[in-house]
Backbone bond lengths (Angstrom), bond angles and torsions (degrees), N, CA, C in turn:
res aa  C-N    CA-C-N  psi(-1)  N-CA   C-N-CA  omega(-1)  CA-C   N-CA-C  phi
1 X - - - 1.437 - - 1.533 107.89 -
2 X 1.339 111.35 110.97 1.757 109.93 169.04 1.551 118.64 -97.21
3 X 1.312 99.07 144.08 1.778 96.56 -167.80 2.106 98.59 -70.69
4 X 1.734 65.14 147.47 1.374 82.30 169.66 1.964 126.29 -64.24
5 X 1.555 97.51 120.90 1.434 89.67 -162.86 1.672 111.97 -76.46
6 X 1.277 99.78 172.31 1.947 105.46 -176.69 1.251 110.06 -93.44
7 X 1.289 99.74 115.35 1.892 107.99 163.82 1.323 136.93 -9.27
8 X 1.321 75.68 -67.84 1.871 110.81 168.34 1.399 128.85 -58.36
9 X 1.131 97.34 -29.69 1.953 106.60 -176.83 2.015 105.79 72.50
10 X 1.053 101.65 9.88 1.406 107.37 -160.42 1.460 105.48 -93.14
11 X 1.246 109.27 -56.36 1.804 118.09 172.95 1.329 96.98 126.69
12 X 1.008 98.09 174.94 2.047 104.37 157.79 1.053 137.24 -22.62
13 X 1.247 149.06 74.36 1.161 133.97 170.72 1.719 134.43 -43.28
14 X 1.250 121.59 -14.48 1.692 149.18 -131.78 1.545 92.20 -152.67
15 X 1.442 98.35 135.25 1.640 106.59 169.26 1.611 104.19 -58.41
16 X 1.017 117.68 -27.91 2.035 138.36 -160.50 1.192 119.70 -145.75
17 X 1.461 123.30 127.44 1.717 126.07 174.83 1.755 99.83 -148.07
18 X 0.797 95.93 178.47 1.570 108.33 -167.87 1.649 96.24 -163.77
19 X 1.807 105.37 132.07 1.079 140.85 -161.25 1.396 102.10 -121.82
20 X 1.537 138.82 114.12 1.204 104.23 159.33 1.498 115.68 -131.04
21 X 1.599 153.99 175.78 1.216 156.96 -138.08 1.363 92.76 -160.18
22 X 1.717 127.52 156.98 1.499 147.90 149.44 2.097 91.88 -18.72
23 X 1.075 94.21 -85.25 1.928 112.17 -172.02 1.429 113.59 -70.59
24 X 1.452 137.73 -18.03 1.615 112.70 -161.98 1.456 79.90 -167.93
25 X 1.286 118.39 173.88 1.298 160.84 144.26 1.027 140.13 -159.32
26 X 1.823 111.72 158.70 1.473 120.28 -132.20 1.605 86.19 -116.81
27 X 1.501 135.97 146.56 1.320 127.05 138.05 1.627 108.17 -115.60
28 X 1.660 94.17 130.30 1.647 127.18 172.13 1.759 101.75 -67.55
29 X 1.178 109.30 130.77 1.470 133.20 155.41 1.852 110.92 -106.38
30 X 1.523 93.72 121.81 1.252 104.57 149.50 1.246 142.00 -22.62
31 X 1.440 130.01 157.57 1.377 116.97 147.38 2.048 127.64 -72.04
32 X 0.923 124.80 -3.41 1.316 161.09 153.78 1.003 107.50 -65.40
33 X 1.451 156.56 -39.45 1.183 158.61 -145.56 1.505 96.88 -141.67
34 X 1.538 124.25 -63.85 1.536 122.30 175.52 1.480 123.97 -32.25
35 X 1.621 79.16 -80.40 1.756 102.16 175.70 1.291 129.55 -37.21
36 X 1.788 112.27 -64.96 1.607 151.02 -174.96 1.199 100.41 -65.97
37 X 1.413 121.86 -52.75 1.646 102.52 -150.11 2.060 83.53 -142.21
38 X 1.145 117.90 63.50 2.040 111.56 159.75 1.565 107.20 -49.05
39 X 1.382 113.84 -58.80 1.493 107.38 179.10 1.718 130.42 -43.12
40 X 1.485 102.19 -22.46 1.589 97.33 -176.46 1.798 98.68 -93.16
41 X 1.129 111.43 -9.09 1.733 127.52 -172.59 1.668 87.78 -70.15
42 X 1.765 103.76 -57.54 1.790 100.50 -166.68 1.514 97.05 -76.07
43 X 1.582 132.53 -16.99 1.394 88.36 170.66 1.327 133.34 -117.93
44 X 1.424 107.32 44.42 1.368 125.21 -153.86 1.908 82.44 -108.18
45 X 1.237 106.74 -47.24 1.046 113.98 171.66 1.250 135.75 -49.35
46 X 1.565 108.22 -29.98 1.527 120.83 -179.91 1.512 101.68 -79.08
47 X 1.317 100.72 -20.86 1.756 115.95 -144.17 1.934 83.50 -83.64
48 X 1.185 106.78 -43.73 1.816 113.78 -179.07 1.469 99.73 -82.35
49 X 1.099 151.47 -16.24 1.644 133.62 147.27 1.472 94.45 -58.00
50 X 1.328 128.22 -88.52 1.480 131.15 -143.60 1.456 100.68 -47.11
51 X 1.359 121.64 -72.01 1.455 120.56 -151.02 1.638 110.25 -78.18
52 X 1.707 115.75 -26.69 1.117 104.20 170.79 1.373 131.57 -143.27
53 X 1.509 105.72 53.58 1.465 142.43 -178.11 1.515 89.34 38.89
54 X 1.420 130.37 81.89 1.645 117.49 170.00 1.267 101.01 -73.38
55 X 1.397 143.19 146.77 1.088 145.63 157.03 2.025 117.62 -70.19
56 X 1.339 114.17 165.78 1.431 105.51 164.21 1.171 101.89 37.80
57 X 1.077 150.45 16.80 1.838 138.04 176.37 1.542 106.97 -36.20
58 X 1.415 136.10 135.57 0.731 159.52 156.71 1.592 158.95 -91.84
59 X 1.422 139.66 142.70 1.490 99.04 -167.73 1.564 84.80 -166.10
60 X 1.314 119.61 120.10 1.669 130.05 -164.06 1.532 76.76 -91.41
61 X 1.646 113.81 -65.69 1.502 134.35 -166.50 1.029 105.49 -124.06
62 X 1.731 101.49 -163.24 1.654 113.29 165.88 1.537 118.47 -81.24
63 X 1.609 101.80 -10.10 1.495 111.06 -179.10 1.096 115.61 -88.19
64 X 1.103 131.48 -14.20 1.418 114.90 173.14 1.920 110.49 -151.11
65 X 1.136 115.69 151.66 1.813 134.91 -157.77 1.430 95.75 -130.36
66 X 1.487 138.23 126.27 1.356 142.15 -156.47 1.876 92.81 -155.16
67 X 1.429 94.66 111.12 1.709 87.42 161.59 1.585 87.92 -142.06
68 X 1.695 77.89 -173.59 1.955 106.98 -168.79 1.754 105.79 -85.43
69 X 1.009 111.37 133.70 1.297 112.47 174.61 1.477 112.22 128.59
70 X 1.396 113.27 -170.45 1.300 126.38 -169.58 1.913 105.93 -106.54
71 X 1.279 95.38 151.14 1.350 100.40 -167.67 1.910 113.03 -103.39
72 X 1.490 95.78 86.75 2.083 98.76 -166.13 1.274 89.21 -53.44
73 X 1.466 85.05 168.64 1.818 111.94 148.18 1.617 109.08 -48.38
74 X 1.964 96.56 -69.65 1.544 93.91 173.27 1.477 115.06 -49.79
75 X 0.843 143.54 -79.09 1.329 145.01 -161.68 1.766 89.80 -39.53
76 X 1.160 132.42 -82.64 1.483 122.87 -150.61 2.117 101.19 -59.03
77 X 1.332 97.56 -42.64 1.952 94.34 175.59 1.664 101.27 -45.08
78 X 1.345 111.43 -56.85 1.951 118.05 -167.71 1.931 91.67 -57.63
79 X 1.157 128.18 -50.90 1.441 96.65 -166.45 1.375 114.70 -87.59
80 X 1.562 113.86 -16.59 1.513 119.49 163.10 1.644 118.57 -39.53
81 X 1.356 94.39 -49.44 1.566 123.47 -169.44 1.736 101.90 -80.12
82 X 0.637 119.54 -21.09 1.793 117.08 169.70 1.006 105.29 -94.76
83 X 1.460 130.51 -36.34 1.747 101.82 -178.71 1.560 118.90 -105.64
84 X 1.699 103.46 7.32 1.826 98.56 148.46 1.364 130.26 -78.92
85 X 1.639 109.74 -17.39 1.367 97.35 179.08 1.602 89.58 -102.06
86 X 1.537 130.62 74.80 1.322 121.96 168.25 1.825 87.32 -168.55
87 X 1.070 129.32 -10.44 1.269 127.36 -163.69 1.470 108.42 -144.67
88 X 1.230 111.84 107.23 1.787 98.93 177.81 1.460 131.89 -82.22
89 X 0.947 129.23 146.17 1.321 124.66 -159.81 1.545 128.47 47.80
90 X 1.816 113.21 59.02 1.653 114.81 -154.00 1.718 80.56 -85.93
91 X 1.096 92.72 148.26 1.837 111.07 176.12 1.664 93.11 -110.24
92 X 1.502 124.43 113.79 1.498 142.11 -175.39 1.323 86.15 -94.47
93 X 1.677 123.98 137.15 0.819 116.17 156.93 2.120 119.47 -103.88
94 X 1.323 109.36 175.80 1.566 91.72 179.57 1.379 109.99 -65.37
95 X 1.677 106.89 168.68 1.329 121.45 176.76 1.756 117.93 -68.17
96 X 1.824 116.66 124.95 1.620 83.98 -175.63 1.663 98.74 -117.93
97 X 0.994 80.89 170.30 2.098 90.94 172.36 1.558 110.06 -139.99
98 X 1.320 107.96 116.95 1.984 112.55 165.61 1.331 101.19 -52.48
């Protein structure tokens, strides 16, 4: 699975975005989040196996996390909600779909 590329050529605008497809979705990291902090990227990741069995979890980079499945409410509130209490002032961006 290769992440879905940016329109823009620009990158992220948003510390956080969320991508989602029929089968999988991707969440975008910032440069703020990429760059600054990879370690909370790898354990945000562990953090979406353990607590909510992500399937296929994925990781091109630090910028972007790609698994199989559908993207809940719960599921997008739980990782919203982990990286505000780890990041101050996280700028979420909206949800997109190709």
């Amino acid at each position: 699975m290769e992440p879905t590329p940016d329109p823009s050529g620009q990158g992220p605008r948003h510390d956080l975005a969320f991508v989602h497809f029929p089968d999988h979705f991707e969440v975008w990291f910032g440069d703020r989040i990429a760059l600054d902090r990879p370690d909370l990227v790898d354990e945000c990741a562990e953090w979406l196996e353990d607590q909510f069995g992500a399937v296929n979890l994925g990781q091109i980079d630090h910028q972007t996390l790609l698994a199989d499945g559908s993207l809940t409410e719960d599921l997008r509130s739980g990782i919203t909600g982990w990286w505000e209490a780890r990041i101050p002032d996280l700028a979420v961006g909206p949800d997109g779909q190709p």
